[in-house]
C-alpha positions in Angstrom: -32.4 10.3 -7.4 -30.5 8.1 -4.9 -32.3 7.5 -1.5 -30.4 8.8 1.5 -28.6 6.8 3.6 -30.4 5.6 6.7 -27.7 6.9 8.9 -24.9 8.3 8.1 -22.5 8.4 11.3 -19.0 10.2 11.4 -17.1 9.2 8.8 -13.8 10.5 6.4 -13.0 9.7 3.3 -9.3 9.1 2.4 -8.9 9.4 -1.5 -5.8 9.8 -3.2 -4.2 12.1 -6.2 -2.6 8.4 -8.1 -1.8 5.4 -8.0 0.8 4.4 -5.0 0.8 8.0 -2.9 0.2 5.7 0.0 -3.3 5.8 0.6 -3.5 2.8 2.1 -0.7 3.7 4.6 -2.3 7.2 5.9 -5.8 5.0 6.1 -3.8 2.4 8.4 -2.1 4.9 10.0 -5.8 7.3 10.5 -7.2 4.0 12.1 -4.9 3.4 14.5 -4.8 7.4 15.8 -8.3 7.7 15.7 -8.8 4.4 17.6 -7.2 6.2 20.7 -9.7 9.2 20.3 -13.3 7.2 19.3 -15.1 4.8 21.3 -15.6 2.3 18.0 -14.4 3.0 14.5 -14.9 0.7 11.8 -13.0 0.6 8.0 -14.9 0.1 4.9 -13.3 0.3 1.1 -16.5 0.3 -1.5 -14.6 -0.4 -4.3 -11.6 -2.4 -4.9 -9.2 -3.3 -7.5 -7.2 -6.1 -5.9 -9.0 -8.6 -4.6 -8.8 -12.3 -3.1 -11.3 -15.0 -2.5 -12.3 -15.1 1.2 -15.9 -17.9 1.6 -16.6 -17.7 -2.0 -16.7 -13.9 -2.3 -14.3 -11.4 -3.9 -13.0 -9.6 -0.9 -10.3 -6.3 -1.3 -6.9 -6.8 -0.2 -6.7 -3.5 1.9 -10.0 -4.4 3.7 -8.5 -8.3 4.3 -5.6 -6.4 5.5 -7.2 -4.0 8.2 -9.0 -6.6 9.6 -6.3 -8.7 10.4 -4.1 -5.5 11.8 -7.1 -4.3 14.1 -8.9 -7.2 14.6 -12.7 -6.3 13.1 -15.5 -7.8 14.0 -17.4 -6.3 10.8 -18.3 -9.3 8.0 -15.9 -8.8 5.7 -18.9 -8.2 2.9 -19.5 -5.2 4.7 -16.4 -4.1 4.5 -15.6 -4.9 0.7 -19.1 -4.9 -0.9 -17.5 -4.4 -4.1 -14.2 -5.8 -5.9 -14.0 -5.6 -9.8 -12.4 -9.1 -11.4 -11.3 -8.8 -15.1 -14.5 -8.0 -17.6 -16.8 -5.9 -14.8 -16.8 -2.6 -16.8 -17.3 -4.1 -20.1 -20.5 -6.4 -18.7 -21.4 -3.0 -16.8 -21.3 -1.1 -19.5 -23.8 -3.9 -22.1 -26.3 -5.0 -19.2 -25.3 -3.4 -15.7 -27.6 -1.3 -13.5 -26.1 1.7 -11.1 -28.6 0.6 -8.6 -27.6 -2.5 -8.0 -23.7 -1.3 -7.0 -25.4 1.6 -5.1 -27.2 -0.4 -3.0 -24.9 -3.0 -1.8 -22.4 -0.1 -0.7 -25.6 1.4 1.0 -26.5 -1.8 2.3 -22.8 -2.9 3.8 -22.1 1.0 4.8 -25.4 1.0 7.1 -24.3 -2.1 8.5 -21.1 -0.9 9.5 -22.8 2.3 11.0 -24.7 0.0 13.2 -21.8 -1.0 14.7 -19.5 1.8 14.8 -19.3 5.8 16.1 -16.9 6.4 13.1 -16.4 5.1 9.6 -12.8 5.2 8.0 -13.9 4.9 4.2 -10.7 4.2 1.9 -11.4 5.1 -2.0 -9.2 3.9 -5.1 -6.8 5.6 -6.6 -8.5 9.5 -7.6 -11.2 11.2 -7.7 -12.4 9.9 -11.1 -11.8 6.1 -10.7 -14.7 4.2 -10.9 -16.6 6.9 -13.1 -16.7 4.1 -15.8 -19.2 2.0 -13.6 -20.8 4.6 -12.4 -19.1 4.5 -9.1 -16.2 7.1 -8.9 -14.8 8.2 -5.6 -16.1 11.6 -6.0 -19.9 9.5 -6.5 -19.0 7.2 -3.4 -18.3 9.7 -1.4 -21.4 12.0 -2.4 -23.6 8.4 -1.6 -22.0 7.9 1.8 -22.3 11.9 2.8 -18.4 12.2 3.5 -16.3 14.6 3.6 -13.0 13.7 2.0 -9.4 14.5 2.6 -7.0 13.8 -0.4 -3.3 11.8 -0.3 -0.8 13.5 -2.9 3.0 12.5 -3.3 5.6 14.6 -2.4 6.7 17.9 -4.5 5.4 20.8 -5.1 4.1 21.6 -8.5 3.0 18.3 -9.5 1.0 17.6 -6.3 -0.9 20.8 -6.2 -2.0 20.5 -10.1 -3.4 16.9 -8.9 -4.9 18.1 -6.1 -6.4 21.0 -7.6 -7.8 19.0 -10.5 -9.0 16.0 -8.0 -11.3 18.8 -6.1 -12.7 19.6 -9.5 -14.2 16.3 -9.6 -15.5 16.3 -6.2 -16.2 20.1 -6.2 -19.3 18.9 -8.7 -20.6 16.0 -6.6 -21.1 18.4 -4.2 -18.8 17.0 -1.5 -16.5 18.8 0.6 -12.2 18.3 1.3 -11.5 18.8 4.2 -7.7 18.9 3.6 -5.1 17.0 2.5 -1.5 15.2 3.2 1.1 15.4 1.2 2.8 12.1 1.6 6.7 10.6 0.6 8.4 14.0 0.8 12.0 13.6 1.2 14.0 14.6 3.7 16.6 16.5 2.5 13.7 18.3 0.9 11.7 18.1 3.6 11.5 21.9 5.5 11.2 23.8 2.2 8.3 21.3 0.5 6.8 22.0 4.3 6.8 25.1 3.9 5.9 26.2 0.3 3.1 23.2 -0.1 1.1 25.2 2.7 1.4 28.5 1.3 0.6 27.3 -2.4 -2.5 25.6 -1.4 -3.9 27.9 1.2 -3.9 30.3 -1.3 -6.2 28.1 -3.1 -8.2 27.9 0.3 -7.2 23.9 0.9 -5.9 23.3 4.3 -2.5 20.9 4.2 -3.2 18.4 7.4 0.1 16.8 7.2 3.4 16.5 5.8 5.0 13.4 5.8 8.9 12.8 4.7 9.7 9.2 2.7 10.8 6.4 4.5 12.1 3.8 2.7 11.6 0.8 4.8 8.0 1.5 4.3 8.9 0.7 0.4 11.1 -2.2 0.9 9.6 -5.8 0.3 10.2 -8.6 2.6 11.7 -12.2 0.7 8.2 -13.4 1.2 6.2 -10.9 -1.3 9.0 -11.1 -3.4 9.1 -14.8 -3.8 5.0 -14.9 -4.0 5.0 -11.9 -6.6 7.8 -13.6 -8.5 5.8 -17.0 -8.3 9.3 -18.6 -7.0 9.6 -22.0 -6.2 11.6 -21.9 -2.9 14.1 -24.2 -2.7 15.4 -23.0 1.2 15.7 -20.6 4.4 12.0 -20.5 4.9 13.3 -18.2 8.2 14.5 -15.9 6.3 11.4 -15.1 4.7 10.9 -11.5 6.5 13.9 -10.4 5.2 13.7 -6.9 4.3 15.2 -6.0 0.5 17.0 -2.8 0.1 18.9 -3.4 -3.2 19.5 -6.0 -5.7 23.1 -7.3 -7.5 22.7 -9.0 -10.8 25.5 -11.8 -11.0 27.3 -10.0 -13.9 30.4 -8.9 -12.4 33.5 -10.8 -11.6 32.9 -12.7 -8.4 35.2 -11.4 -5.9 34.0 -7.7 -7.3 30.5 -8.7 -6.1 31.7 -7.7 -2.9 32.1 -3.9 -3.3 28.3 -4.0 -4.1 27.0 -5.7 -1.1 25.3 -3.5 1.9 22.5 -4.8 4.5 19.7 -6.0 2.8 21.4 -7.3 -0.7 18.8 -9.7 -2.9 21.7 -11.2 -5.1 19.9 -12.5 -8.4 22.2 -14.9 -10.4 22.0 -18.1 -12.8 21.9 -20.8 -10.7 24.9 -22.4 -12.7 27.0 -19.7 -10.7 28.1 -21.1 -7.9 31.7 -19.1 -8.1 29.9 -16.0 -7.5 27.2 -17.8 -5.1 30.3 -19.1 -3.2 32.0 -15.6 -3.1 29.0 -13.4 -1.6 28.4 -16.1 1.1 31.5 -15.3 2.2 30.5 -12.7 5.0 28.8 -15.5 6.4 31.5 -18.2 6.3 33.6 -15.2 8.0 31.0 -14.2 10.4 31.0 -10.6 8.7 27.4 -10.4 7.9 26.6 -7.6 8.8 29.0 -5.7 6.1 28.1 -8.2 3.6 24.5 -9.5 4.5 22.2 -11.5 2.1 18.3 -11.3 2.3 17.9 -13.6 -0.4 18.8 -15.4 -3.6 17.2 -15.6 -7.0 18.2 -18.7 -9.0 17.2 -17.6 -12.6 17.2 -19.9 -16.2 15.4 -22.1 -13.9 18.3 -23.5 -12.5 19.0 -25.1 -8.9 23.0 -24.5 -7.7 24.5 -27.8 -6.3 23.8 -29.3 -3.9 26.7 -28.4 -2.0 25.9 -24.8 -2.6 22.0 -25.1 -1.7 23.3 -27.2 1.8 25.7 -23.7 2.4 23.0 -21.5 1.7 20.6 -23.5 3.6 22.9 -22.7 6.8 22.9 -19.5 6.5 19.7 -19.2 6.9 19.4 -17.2 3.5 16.9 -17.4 1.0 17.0 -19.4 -2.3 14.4 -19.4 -5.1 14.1 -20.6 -8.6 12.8 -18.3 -11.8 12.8 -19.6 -15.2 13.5 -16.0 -16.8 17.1 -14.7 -17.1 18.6 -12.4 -14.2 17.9 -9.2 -15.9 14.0 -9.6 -16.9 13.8 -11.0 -13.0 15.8 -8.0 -12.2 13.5 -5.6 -14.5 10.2 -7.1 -13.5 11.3 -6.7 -9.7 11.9 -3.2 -10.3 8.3 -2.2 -11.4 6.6 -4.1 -9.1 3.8 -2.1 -6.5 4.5 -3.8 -2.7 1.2 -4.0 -0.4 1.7 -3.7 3.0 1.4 -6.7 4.9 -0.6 -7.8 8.5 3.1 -9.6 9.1 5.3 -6.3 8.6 4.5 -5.9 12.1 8.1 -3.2 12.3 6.0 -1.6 9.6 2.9 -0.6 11.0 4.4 0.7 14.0 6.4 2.9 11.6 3.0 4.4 10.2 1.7 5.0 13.5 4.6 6.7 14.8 4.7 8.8 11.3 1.0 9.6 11.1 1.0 10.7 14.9 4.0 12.9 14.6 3.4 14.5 11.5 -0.3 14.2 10.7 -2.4 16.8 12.5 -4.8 14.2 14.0 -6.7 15.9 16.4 -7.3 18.7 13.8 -9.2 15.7 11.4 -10.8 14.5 14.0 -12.4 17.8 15.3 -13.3 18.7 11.5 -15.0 15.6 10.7 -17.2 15.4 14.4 -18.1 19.0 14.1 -19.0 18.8 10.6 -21.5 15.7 10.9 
């Protein structure tokens, strides 16, 4: 049997139905309510997926991220006492020992309770991630005492079935939901989701603590995480690196046709050899009509550069210009399945969340649950 946690503190735990419901958002967007309502709250994620080396140590993105937005004291170690690099389940699984994991997120959690009134503990992905090593959410959360409230997508069937078969999991660890928001619901969809999400689920005795409708800025990558993700070679407009990408144009079409395509926020991916086309969609610049026909970037593909001429044009516009070696539609095809992570720079962004999570997240309700239940 696993020895109790020296003290336990208030603390929630924000779990999710899958992968990309925007966990990571609502636990951003939780922090910075809650701040405004506790006297100290700290963040810790036990487990994490995506990682980066921070001082020699395998430290999770989300908790590298939350320290930079709010500015935590906490050792990072604390925060992230586990990541999982490539081969972790199959060495767990010859020669690893559930004690060892369970104590270093005792260890790290207890530190944080020092510090903090309130814990904000973020899981990964559902209930039964993790259950390979030993170290589900349902598990974590049974170790840490907290009670949990689950992220689902937007809809209505779908989410409910995941909800209902997440509880499952946690319903035999013992640990309690306190609720759960229903996240990306869109607007035009908005009122009548609202509505019939709460009845379906509080006939199943589960308490619905927000509703939140989709905003796609929130989904929209800047130039920067593109380029990075891509692993671009950037060639110029380093200012125009926080451009925001709504859409993307393939340089397949006639040039001048290119301009029927174009909206705010265009990523315009084309072989670099193209310069009729390049020359044609810089043409809201040269016209001083960018706003009809505005660029965020440019993808070079086959690996190669336009002329000089062309880069020197592009350069002045302040317009970003990469090189890929693959051809415009793989580039195009990989872009369209990629998974953006917030960012401490998307500054627009967070105060997005906060606004969202404040106006349709019933705050005060979570944070009168979670004190009264501790």
């Amino acid at each position: 049997m696993t020895a109790k946690l020296k003290k336990v503190n208030v603390n929630v735990y924000i779990a999710a139905t899958r992968q990309n419901d925007g966990k990571t958002m609502v636990s951003l967007g939780l922090l910075s309510a809650l701040r405004k309502r506790v006297k100290s709250i700290g963040y810790i994620k036990p487990v994490g997926q995506q990682y980066q080396m921070i001082g020699g140590r395998m430290i999770d993105k989300d908790a590298v991220l939350m320290k930079k937005i709010f500015g935590f004291k906490s050792n990072l170690s604390h925060m992230s006492p586990i990541a999982i690099p490539s081969g972790f389940t199959e060495n767990y699984i010859l020669k690893g020992k559930r004690s060892v994991l369970v104590n270093r997120v005792k260890r790290a959690y207890e530190n944080l309770a020092g510090e903090h009134d309130f814990i904000l503990i973020e899981g990964t992905g559902h209930a039964g991630v993790g259950s390979v090593f030993d170290m589900s959410n349902s598990e974590v959360a049974s170790l840490l005492g907290a009670k949990v409230i689950i992220v689902s997508g937007g809809g209505i069937g779908r989410p409910i079935d995941e909800i209902m078969l997440n509880r499952a999991k946690f319903d035999a660890q013992g640990v309690e939901i306190l609720g759960v928001i229903v996240n990306k619901v869109r607007k035009e969809k908005y009122d009548k989701i609202n509505s019939l999400i709460k009845k379906g689920l509080a006939k199943k005795n589960i308490e619905v603590l927000g509703v939140i409708p989709f905003e796609e800025v929130l989904s929209n990558p800047t130039i920067a995480q593109l380029f990075e993700d891509l692993d671009a070679k950037l060639i110029c407009g380093k200012k125009g690196l926080n451009n925001v990408v709504e859409r993307f144009v393939i340089g397949d079409v006639i040039a001048h046709e290119a301009l029927d395509h174009l909206a705010g926020g265009t990523l315009l991916i084309v072989p670099g050899n193209r310069e009729d086309f390049i020359f044609s969609v810089l043409s809201g610049w040269v016209l001083g009509i960018t706003q009809r026909y505005h660029i965020s970037g440019i993808i070079a593909t086959y690996g190669k550069k336009p002329p000089k001429k062309v880069i020197e044009i592009i350069e002045r516009a302040n317009i970003p210009l990469c090189v890929v070696k693959e051809d415009s539609f793989s580039t195009a095809c990989e872009i369209s399945n990629m998974i953006f992570k917030l960012r401490a720079e998307a500054k627009e962004k967070i105060k997005k969340i906060d606004i969202l999570i404040e106006k349709y997240v019933d705050v005060d309700r979570i944070f009168n649950m979670v004190k009264g239940s501790q």
